[in-house]
KOLMI-369105 format. One record per residue (C-alpha): residue number from 0; x, y, z. Coordinates in steps of 0.5 Angstrom, whole numbers, m for minus. Each point is the difference from the previous one (the first is absolute). Example, Ala and Ser with C-alpha at 12.3 -4.5 7.8 and 13.67 -1.06 7.14 Angstrom:
KOLMI-369105
NODE    i     c1     c2     c3
NODE    0     25     m9     16
NODE    1      2      7     m2
END
This chain:
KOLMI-369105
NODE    i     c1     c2     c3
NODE    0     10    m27    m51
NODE    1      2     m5      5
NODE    2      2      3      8
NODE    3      1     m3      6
NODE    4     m5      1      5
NODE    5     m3     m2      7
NODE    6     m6     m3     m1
NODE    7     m6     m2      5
NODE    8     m5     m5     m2
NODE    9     m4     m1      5
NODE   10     m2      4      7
NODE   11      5     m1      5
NODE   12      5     m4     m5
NODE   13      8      3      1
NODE   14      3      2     m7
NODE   15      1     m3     m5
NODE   16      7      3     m5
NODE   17     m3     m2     m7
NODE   18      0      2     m7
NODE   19     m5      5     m2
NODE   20     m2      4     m7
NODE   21     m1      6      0
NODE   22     m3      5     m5
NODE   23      2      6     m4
NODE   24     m1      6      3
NODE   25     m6      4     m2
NODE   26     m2      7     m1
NODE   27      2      5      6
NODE   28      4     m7      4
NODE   29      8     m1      0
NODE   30      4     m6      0
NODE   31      4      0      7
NODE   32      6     m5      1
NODE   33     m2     m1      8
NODE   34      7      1      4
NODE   35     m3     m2      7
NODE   36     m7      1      3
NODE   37     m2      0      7
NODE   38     m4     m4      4
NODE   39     m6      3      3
NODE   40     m4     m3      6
NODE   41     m6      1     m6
NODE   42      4     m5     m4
NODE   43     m2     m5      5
NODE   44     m6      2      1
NODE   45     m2     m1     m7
NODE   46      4     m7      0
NODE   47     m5     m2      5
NODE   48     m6      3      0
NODE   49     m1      0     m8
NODE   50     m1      8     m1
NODE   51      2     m2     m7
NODE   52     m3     m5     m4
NODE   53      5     m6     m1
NODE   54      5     m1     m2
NODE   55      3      6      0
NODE   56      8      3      0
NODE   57     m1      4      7
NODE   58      6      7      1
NODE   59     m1      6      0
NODE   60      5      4      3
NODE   61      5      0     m6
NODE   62      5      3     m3
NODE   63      3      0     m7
NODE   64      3      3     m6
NODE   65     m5      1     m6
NODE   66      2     m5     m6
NODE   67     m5      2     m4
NODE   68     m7      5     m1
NODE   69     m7     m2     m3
NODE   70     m3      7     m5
NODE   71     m2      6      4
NODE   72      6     m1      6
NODE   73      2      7      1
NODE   74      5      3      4
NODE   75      3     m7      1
NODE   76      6     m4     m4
NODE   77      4     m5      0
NODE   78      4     m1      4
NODE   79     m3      4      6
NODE   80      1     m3      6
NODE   81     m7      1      4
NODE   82     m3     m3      6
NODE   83     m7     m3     m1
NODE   84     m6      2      5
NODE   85     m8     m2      0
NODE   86     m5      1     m6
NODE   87     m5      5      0
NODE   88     m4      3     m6
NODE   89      2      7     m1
NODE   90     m7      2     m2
NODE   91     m4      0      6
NODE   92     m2      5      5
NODE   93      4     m1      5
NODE   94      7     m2     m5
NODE   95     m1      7     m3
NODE   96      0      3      7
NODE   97      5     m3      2
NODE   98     m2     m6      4
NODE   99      3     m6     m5
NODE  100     m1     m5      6
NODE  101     m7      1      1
NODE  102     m2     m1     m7
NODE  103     m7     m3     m2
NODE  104      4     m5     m3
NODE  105      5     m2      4
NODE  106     m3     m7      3
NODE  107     m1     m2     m8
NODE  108      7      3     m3
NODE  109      4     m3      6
NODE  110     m3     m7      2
NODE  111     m5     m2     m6
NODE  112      7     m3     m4
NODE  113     m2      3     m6
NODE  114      3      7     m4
NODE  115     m3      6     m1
NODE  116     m3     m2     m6
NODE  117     m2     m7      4
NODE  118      4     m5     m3
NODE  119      6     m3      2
NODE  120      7      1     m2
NODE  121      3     m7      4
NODE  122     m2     m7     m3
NODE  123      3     m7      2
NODE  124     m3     m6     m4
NODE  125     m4      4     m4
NODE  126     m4      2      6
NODE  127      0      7      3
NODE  128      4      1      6
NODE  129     m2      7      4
NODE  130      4      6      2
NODE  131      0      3      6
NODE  132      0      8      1
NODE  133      1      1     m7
NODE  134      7     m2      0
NODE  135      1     m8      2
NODE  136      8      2      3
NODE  137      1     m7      3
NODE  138      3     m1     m7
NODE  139      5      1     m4
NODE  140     m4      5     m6
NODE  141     m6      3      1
NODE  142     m5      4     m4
NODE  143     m3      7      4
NODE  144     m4      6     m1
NODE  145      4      6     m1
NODE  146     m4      4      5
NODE  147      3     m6      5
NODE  148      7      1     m2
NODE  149      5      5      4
NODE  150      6      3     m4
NODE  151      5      0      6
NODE  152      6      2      0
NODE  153      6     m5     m3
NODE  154      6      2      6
NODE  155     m4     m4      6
NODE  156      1     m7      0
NODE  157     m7     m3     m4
NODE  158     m1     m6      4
NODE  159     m1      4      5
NODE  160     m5      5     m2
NODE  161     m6     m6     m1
NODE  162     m3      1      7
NODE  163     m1      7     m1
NODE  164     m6     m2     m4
NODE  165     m4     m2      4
NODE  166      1     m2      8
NODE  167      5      6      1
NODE  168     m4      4     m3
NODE  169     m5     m2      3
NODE  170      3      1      8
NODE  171      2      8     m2
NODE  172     m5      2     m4
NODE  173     m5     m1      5
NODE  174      5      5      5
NODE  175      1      5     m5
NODE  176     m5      0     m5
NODE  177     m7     m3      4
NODE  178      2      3      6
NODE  179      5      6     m1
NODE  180      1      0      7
NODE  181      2      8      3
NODE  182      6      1      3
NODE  183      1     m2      6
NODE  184     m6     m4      0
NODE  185      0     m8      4
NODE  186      0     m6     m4
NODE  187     m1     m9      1
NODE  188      1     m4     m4
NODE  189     m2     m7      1
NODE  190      4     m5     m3
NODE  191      7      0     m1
NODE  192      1     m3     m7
NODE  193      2      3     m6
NODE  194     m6      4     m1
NODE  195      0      2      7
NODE  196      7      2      0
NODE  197     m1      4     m6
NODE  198     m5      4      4
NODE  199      5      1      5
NODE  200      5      4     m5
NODE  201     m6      4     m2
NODE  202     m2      1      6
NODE  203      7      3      1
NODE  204      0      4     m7
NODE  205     m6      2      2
NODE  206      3      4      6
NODE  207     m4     m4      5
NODE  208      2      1      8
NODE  209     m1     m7      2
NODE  210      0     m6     m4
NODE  211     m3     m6      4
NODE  212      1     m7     m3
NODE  213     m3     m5      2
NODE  214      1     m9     m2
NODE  215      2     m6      5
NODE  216      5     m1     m2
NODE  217      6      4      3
NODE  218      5     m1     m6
NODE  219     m5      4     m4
NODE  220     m1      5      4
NODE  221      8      2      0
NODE  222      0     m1     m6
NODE  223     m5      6      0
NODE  224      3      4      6
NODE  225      6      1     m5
NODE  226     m5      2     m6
NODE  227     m3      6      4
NODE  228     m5     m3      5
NODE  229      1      4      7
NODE  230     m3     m5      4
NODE  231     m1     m8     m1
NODE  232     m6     m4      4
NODE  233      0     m8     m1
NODE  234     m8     m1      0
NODE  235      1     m7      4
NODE  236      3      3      6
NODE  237     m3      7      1
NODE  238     m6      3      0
NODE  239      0      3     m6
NODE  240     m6      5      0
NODE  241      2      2      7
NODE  242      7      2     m2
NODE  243     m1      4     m6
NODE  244     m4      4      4
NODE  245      5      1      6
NODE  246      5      3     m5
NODE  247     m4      4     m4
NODE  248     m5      4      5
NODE  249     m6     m4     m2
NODE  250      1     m4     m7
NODE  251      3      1     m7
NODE  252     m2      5     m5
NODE  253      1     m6     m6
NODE  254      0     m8      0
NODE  255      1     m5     m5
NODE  256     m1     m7      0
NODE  257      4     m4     m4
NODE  258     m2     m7      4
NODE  259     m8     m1     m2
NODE  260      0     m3      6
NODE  261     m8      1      3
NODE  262      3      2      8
NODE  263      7      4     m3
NODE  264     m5      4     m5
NODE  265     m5      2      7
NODE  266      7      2      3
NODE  267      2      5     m6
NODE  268     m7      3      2
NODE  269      0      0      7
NODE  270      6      3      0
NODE  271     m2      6     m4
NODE  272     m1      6      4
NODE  273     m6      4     m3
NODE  274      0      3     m6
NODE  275      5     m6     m2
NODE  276      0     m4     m6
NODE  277      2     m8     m1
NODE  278      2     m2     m7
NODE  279     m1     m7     m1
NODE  280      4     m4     m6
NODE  281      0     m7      3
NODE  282     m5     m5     m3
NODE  283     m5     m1      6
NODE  284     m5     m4      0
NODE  285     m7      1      2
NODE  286      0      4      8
NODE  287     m5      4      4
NODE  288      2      6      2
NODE  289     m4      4      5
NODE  290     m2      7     m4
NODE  291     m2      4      5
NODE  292      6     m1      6
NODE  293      6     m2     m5
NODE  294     m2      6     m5
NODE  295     m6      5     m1
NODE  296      1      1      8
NODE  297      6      4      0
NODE  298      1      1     m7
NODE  299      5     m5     m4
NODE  300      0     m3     m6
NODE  301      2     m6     m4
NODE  302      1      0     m6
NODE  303      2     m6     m5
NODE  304      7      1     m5
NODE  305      2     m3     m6
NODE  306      7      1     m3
NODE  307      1      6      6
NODE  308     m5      3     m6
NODE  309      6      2     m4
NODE  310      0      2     m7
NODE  311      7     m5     m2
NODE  312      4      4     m6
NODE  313     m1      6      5
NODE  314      2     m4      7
NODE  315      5     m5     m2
NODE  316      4      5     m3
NODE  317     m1      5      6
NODE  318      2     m6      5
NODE  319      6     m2     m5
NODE  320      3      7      2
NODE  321     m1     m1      7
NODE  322      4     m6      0
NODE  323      6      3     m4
NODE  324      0      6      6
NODE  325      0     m6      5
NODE  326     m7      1      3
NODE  327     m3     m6     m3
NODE  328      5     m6      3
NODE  329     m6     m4     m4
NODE  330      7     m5     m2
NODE  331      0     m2      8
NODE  332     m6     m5     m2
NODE  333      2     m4     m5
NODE  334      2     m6     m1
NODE  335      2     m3     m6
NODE  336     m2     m7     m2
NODE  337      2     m4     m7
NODE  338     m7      0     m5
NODE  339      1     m8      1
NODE  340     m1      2      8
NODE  341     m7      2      0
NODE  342     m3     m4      4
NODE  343      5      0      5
NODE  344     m1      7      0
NODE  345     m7      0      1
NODE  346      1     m4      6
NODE  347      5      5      3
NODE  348     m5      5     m1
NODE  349     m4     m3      4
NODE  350      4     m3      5
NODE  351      2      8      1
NODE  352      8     m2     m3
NODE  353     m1      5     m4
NODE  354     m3      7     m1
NODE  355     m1      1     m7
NODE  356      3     m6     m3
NODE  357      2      2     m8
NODE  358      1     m5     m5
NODE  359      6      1     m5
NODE  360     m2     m3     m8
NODE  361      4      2     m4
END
C-alpha cells in the first residue's frame, strides 16, 4: 500500500514528507494507522549519526489504532487503540525474565532496519527503506511486531499517549522500576527535559522526601517544582555538588542523569552519599571516571538504563492509570505539531521550545 512518511536519506539531511510502499503485515505483526508520534532526542541522534542504514523512515514513539492483523496475532484486533514501544525477541534470557530492554537482540531488532525475519516492509523506488525500532512512526501507517504493540485504553486522547513508548517510559521506569527508591529516600535528577520530568513525578508516587531537580534553564525548573520537585538548583549559577549535600546531610540516596553531559554525569556522582546509586540514561560519550574516590571508596553504584527497564504492556498501562487518577500530569509536556511540521519540531526540540514535541498524523 502506498503511505505518507518522513524519510531521511542521508546523515544529517532534514525530513523529506514522501510516498512510501508498505508491504502487507506478515505473521505475528499488525497494520497500525499511526495518529501521532512523538519526537525523541534518539530520533535525532539517529538522523545525524546514521544509527540506522539510510534511507530510513525514523519514530518510534507511536500511537495508533489497529487496521489489520498478520496470522498467529493474539490478544489484539482491529480496531484497538495501542501504543507502540522498542523491539525485543521475546525468546532470550533477559526478555523471559523480564528485562525486554536488555534483549541480546536489541541493537539488531531496533537500529538494523530490518524486521525480525530480516526483511523490510517500506520500500520507495523498488529500494528498501529502513524501519527504525521495529515501528517506523514518522508515517501515516506501519508494520509492528505484536510483541510491540500495547493495547491501551480508547477513553484517553491517542495522540497523546505515543511518547508513552519510549522517552517517558523511559524517565519513571528508572524511578520505579530500576531504582525502586524507599520511601522517604533522596533523589536528583539531572536534566529537566521530558525524561527528567517524568522521573520527577515518579520519584513523587514513589513517596521520595526530597525531590532535587537540576537543569540551566530556570523555566524548567518551575515547570519541575509544580511536578513534585522539592527543591531546584540551576547548575550555572550554584555549585551544585555542594548544595545537594548541605540539604540532605551528606548527599542523595539516588540520581539520575538524563543529560549525557561528562561533567553533570561526574556530579550525579559526586553528590551521592555512600551506598547511593546514579542512574544513567542520557547518551555520553566517552569520559574517565575515577573508580576508586567517585565509586569503590564509599560504595556507590552507576549503573546504565534503557527503557526505565520496563516491560511496556505492563508499564504503560500502569502509567495510563496514574494519569487518569491525576499523578502522572504527563500531558503538562507536549506540544502538538501538524505531521507537515516535523522539522520544525525537531528544531524546537532542540532549542528547548518544547519538552516533548508530538506530531499529530492523522
Amino acid at each position: 500500500m502506498k503511505i505518507t512518511a518522513a524519510v531521511t536519506h542521508a546523515q544529517g539531511e532534514d525530513f523529506k514528507i514522501e510516498e512510501v510502499d508498505l508491504q502487507e503485515p506478515k505473521a505475528n505483526e499488525v497494520l497500525i494507522k499511526v495518529v501521532a508520534s512523538g519526537v525523541c532526542h534518539t530520533d535525532a541522534v539517529a538522523r545525524d549519526a546514521g544509527l540506522s542504514p539510510f534511507p530510513v523512515v525514523l519514530g518510534h514513539e507511536g500511537s495508533g489504532v489497529i487496521e489489520k492483523t498478520g496470522s498467529g496475532v493474539r490478544n489484539l484486533e482491529a480496531g484497538d487503540h495501542v501504543v507502540l514501544s522498542f523491539a525485543s525477541c521475546g525468546e532470550c534470557e533477559n526478555c523471559l525474565s523480564a528485562h525486554p530492554a536488555a534483549c541480546v537482540r536489541f541493537n539488531e531488532l531496533n537500529f538494523d532496519g530490518k524486521m525480525e525475519d530480516h526483511t523490510h516492509r517500506l520500500h520507495q523506488h523498488d529500494h528498501e527503506v529502513s524501519t527504525f525500532f521495529g515501528q517506523s512512526s514518522f508515517g501515516t501507517y506501519a508494520i509492528v511486531n505484536e510483541r510491540n504493540v500495547v493495547k491501551v485504553d480508547k477513553d484517553v486522547d491517542l495522540a497523546l499517549l505515543g511518547p508513552l513508548g519510549c522517552g517517558i517510559q523511559t524517565g519513571s521506569g528508572t524511578v520505579l522500576n530500576k531504582l525502586k527508591p524507599e520511601f522517604g529516600s533522596t533523589i536528583a535528577i539531572y536534566g529537566c527535559g521530558a525524561v527528567g520530568l517524568s522521573a520527577i513525578m515518579a520519584a513523587k508516587i514513589a513517596g521520595c522526601e526530597r525531590i532535587i531537580a537540576v537543569d540551566v534553564h530556570d523555566r524548567r525548573l518551575e515547570l519541575a517544582k509544580e511536578l513534585g520537585a522539592t527543591d531546584v538548583f540551576n547548575g550555572s549559577k550554584v555549585d551544585v555538588v555542594k548544595e545537594i549535600k548541605a540539604i540532605t546531610n551528606g548527599g542523595t540516596n539516588y540520581a539520575i542523569d538524563t543529560t549525557g553531559v561528562p561533567p553533570v554525569v561526574r556530579q550525579s556522582l559526586h553528590a551521592l552519599r555512600p551506598l547511593g546509586v546514579s542512574a544513567i540514561v542520557g547518551v555520553t560519550p566517552t569520559m574517565e571516571i575515577d573508580v576508586h574516590n567517585d565509586i569503590m571508596a564509599e560504595g556507590k553504584a552507576m549503573i546504565g538504563v534503557i527503557e526505565g527497564d520496563a516491560v511496556p504492556k505492563l508499564f504503560i498501562t500502569k502509567l495510563i492509570d496514574y494519569y487518569k487518577k491525576g499523578l502522572f500530569p504527563f500531558d503538562r509536556l507536549v506540544k502538538f505539531y501538524d505531521f507537515d511540521q516535523i522539522n520544525e519540531a525537531f528544531a524546537d526540540s532542540k532549542a528547548g521550545v518544547a519538552l516533548k514535541p508530538v506530531l499529530k498524523i492523522s
